[in-house]
DRENTORKOL-3810 file (N, C-alpha, C; in nm, 4 decimals):
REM DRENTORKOL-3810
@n.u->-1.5471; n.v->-1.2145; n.w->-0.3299; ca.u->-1.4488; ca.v->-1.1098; ca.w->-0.3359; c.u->-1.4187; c.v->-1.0509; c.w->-0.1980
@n.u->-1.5074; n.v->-1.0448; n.w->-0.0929; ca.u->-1.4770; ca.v->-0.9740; ca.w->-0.0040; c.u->-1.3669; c.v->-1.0862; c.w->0.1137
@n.u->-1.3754; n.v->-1.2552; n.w->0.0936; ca.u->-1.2571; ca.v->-1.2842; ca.w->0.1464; c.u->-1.1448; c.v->-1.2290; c.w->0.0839
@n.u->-1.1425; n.v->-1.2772; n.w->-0.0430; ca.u->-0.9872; ca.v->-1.2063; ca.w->-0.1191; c.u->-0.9618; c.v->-1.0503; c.w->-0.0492
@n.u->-1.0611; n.v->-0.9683; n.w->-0.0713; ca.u->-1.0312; ca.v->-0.8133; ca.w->0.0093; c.u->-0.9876; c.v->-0.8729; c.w->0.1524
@n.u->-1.0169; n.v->-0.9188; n.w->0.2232; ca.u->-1.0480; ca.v->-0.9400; ca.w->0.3707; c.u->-0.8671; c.v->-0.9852; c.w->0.4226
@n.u->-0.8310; n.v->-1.1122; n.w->0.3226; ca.u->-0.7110; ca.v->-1.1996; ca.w->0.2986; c.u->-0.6255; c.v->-1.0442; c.w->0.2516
@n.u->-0.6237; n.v->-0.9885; n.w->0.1868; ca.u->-0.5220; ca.v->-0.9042; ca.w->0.1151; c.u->-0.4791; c.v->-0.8045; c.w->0.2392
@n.u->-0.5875; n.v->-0.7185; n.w->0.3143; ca.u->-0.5928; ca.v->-0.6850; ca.w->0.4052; c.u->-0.4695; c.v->-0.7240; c.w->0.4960
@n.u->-0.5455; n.v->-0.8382; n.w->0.5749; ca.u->-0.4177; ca.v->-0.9109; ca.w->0.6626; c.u->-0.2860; c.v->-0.9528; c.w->0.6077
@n.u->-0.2987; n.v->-0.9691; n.w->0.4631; ca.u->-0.1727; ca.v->-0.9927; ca.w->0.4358; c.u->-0.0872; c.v->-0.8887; c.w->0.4498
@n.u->-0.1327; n.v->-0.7747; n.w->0.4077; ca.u->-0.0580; ca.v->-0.5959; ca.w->0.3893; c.u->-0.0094; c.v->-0.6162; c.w->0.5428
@n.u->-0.1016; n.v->-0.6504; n.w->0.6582; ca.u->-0.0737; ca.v->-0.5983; ca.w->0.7707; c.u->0.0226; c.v->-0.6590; c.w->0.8269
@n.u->0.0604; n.v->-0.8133; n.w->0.7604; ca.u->0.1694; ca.v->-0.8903; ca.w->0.7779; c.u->0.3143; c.v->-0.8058; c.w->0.7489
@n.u->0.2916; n.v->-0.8329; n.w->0.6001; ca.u->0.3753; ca.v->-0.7233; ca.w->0.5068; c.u->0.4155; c.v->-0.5753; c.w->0.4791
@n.u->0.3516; n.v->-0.5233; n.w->0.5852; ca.u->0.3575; ca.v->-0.4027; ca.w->0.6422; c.u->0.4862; c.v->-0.3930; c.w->0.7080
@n.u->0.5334; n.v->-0.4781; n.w->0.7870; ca.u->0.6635; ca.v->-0.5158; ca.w->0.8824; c.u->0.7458; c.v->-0.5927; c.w->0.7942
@n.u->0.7271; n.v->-0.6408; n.w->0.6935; ca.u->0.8344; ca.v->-0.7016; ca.w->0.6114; c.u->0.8501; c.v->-0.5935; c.w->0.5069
@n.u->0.7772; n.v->-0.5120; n.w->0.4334; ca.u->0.8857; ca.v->-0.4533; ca.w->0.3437; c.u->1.0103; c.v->-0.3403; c.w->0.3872
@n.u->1.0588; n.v->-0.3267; n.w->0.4791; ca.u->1.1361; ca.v->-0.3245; ca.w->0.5340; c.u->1.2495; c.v->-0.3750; c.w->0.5860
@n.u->1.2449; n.v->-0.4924; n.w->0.4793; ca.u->1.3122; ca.v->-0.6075; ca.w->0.5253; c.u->1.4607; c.v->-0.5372; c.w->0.4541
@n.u->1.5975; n.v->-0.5480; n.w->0.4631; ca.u->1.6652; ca.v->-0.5350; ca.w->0.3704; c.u->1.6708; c.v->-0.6609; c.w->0.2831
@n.u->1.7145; n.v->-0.6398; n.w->0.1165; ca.u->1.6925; ca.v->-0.6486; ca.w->-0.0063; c.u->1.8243; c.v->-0.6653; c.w->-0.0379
@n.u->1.9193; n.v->-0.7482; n.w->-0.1018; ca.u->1.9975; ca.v->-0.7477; ca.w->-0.1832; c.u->2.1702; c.v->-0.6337; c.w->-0.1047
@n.u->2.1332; n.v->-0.6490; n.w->-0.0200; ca.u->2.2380; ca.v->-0.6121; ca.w->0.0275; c.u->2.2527; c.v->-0.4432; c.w->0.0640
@n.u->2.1098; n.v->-0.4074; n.w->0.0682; ca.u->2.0791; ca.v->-0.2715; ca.w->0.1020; c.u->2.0723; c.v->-0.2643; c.w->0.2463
@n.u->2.0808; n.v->-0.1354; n.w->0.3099; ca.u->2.0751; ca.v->-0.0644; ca.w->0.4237; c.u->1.9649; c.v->-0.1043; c.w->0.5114
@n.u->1.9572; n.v->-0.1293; n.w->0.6128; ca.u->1.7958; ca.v->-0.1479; ca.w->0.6755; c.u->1.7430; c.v->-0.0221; c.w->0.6861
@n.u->1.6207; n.v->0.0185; n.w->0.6825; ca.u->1.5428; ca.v->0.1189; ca.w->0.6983; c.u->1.5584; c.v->0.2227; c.w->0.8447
@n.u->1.6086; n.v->0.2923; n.w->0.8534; ca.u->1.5799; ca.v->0.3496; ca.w->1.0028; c.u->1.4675; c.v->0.3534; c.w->1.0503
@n.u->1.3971; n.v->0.3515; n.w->1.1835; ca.u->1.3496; ca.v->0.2920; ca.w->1.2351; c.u->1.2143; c.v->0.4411; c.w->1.2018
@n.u->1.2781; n.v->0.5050; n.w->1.2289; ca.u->1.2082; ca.v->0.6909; ca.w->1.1922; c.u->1.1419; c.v->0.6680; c.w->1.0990
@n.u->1.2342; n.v->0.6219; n.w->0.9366; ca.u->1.1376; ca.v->0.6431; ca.w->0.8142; c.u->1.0360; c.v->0.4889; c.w->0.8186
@n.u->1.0623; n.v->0.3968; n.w->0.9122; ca.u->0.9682; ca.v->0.3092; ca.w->0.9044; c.u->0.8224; c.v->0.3980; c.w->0.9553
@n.u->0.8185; n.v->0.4703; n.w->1.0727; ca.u->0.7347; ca.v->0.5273; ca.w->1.1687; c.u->0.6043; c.v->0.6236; c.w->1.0648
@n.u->0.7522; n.v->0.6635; n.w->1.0150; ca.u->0.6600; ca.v->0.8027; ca.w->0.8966; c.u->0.5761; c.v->0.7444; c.w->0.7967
@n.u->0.6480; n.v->0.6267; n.w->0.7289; ca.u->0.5420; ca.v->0.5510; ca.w->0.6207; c.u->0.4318; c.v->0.4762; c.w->0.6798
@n.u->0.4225; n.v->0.4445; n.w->0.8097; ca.u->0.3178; ca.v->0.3879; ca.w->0.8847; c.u->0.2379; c.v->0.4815; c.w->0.9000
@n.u->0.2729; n.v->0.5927; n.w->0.9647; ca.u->0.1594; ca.v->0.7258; ca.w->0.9689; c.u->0.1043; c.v->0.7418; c.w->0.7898
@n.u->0.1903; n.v->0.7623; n.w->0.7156; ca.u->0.1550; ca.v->0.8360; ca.w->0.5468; c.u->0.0461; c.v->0.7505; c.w->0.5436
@n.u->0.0723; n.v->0.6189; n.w->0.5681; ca.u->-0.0515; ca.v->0.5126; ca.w->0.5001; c.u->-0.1700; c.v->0.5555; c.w->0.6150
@n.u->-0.1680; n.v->0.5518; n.w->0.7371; ca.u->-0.3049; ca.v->0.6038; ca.w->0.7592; c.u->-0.3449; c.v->0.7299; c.w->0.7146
@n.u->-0.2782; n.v->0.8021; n.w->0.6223; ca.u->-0.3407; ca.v->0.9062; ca.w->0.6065; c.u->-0.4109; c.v->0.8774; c.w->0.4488
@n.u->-0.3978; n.v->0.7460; n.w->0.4664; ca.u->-0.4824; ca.v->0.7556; ca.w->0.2841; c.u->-0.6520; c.v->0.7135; c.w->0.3531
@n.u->-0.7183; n.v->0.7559; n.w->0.2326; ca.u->-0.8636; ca.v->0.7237; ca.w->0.2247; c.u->-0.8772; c.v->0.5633; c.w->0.2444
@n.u->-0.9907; n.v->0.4978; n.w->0.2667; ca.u->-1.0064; ca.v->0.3701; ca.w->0.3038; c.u->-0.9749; c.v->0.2874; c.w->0.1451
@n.u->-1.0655; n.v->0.3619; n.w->0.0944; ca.u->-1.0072; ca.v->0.2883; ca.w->-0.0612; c.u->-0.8687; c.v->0.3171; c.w->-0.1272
@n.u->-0.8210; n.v->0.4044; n.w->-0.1390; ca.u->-0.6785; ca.v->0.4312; ca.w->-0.1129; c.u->-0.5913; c.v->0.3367; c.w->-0.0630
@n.u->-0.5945; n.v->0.3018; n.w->0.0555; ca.u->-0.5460; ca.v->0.1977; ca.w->0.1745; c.u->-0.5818; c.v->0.0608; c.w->0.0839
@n.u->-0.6731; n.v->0.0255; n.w->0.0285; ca.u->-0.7032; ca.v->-0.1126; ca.w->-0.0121; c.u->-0.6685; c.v->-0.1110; c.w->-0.1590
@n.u->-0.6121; n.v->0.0029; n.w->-0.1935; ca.u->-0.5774; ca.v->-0.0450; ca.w->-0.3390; c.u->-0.4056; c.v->-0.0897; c.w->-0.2705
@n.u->-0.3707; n.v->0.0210; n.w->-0.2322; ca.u->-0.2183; ca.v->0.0165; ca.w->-0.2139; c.u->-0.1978; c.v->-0.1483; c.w->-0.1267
@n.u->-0.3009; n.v->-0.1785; n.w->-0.0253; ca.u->-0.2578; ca.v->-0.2997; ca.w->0.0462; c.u->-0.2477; c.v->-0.4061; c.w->-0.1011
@n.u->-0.3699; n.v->-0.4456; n.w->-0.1547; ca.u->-0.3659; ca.v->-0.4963; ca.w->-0.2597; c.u->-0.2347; c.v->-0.5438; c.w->-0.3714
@n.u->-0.2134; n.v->-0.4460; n.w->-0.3985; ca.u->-0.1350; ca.v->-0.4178; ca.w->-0.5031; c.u->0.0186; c.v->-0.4239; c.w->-0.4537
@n.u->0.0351; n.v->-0.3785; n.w->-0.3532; ca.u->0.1906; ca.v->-0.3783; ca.w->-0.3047; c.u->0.2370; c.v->-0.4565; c.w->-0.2231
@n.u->0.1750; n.v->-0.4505; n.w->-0.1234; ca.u->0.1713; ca.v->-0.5415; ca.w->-0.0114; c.u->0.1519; c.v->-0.6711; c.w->-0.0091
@n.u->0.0287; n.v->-0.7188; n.w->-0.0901; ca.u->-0.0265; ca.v->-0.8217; ca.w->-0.1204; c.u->0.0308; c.v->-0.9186; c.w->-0.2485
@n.u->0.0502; n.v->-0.7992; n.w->-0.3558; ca.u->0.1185; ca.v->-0.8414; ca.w->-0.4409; c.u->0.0349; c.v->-0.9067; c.w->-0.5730
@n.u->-0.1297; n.v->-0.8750; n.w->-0.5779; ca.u->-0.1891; ca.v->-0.8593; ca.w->-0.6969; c.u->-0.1849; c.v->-0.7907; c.w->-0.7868
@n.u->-0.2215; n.v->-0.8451; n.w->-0.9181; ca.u->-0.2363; ca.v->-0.7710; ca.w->-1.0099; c.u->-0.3099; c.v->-0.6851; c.w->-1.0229
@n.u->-0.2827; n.v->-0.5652; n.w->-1.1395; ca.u->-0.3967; ca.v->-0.4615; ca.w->-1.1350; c.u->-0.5443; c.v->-0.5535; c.w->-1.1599
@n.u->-0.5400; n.v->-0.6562; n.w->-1.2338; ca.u->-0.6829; ca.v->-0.6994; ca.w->-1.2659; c.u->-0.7071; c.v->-0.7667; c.w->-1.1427
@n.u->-0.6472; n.v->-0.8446; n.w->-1.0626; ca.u->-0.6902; ca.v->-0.9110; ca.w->-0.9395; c.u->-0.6955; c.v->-0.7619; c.w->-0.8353
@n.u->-0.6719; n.v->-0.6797; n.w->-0.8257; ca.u->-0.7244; ca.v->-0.5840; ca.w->-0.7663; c.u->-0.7924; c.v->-0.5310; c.w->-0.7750
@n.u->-0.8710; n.v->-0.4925; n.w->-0.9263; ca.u->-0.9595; ca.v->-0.4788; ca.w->-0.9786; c.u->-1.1187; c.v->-0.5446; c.w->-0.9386
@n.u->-1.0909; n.v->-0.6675; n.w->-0.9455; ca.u->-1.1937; ca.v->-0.7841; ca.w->-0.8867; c.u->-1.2199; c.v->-0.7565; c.w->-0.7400
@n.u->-1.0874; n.v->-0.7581; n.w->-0.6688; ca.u->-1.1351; ca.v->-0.7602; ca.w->-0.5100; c.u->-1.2096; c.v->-0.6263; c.w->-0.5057
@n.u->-1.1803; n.v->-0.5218; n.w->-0.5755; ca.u->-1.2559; ca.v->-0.3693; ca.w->-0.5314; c.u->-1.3888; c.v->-0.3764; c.w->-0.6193
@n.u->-1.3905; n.v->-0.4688; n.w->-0.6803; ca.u->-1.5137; ca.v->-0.4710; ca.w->-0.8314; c.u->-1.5214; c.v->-0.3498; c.w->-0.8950
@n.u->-1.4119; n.v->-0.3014; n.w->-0.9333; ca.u->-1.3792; ca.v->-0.1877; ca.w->-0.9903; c.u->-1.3201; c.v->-0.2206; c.w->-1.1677
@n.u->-1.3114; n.v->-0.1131; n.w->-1.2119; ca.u->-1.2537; ca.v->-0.1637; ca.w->-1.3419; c.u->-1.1256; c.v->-0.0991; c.w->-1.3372
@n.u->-0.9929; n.v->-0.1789; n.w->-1.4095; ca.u->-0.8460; ca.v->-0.1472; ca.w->-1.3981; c.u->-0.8514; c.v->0.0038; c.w->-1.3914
@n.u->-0.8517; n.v->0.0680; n.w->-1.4688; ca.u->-0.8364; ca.v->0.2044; ca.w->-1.4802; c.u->-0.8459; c.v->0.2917; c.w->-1.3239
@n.u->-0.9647; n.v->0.2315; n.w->-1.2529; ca.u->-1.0249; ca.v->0.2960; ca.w->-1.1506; c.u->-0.9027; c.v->0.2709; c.w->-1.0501
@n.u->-0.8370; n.v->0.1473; n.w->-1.1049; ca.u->-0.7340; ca.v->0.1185; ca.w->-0.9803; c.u->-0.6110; c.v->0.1571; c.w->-1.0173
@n.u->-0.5957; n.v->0.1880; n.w->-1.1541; ca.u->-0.4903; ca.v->0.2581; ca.w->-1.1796; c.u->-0.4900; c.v->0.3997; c.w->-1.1431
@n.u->-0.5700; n.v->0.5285; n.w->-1.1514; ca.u->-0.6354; ca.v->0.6463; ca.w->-1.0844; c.u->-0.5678; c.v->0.5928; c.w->-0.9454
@n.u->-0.6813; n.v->0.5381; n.w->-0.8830; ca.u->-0.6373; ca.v->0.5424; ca.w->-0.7390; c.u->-0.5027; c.v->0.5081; c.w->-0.6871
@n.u->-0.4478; n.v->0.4115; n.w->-0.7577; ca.u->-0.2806; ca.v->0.4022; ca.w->-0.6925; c.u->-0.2299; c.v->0.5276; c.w->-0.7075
@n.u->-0.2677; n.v->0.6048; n.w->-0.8372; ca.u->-0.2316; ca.v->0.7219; ca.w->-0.8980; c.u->-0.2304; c.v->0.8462; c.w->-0.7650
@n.u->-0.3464; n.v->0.8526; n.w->-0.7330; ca.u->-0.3818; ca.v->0.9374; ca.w->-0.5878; c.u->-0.3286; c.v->0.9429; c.w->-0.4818
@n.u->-0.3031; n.v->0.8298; n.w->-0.4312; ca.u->-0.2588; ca.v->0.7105; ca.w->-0.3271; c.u->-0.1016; c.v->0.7712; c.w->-0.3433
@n.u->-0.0519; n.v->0.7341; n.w->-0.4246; ca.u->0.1218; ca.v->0.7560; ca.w->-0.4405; c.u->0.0950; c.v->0.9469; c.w->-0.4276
@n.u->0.0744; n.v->0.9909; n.w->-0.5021; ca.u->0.0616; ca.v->1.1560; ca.w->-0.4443; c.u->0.0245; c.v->1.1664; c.w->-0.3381
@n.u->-0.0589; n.v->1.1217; n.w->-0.2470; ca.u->-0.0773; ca.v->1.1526; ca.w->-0.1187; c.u->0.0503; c.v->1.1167; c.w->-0.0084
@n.u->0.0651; n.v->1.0367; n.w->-0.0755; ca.u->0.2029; ca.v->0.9563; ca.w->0.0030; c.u->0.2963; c.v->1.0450; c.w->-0.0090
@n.u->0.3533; n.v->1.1008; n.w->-0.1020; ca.u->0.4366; ca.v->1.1714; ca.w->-0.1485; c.u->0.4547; c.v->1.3058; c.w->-0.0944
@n.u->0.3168; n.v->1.3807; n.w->-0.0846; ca.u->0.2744; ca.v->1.5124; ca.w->0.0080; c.u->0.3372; c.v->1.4766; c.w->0.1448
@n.u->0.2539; n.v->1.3649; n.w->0.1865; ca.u->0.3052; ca.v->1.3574; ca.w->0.3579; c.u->0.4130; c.v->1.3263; c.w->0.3849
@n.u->0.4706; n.v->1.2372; n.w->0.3453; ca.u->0.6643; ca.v->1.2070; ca.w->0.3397; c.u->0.6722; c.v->1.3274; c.w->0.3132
@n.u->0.6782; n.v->1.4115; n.w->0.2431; ca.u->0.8251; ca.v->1.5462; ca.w->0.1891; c.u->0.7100; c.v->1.6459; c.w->0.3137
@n.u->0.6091; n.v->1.6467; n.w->0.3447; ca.u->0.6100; ca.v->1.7476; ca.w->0.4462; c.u->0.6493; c.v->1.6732; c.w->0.5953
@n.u->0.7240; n.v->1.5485; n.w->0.6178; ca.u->0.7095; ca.v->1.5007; ca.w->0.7525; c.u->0.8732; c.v->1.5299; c.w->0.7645
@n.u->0.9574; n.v->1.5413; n.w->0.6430; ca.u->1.0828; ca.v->1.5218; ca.w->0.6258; c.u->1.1278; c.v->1.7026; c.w->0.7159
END
């Protein structure tokens, strides 16, 4: 499990610079709100950070995220749960 964590990791950090990509004929991101969501994410907890890399970035399932954290779904459902509120605090106070 800890390659899969290790792999998910670097992948986020890949994909960190790509979700930003424009989508379907949307706007590119200004360069500002790229800056701010780079800061929000260091402001999550380490486990925090590895659910969200996981799960978004990476693009596992809650149960394959589950496994890499050896956690049970729920725990990773909570924590995205946290994770997105924290995110949410620091965006609307950076705005």
């Amino acid at each position: 499990m800890a390659i899969t964590a290790d792999q998910a990791r670097k992948a986020a950090g890949r994909g960190a610079l790509q979700i930003f990509a424009v989508r379907d004929g949307e706007q590119p991101v200004p360069a500002e709100d790229r800056l701010d969501l780079h800061r929000a994410l260091g402001r999550l907890s380490r486990r925090q950070r590895l659910v969200v890399d996981c799960f978004y970035f990476a693009g596992l399932s809650l149960a394959e995220t589950a496994a890499v954290m050896g956690c049970a779904e729920g725990t990773v459902k909570s924590t995205l749960a946290d994770a997105r509120g924290k995110l949410r605090t620091v965006l609307e106070v950076a705005e």
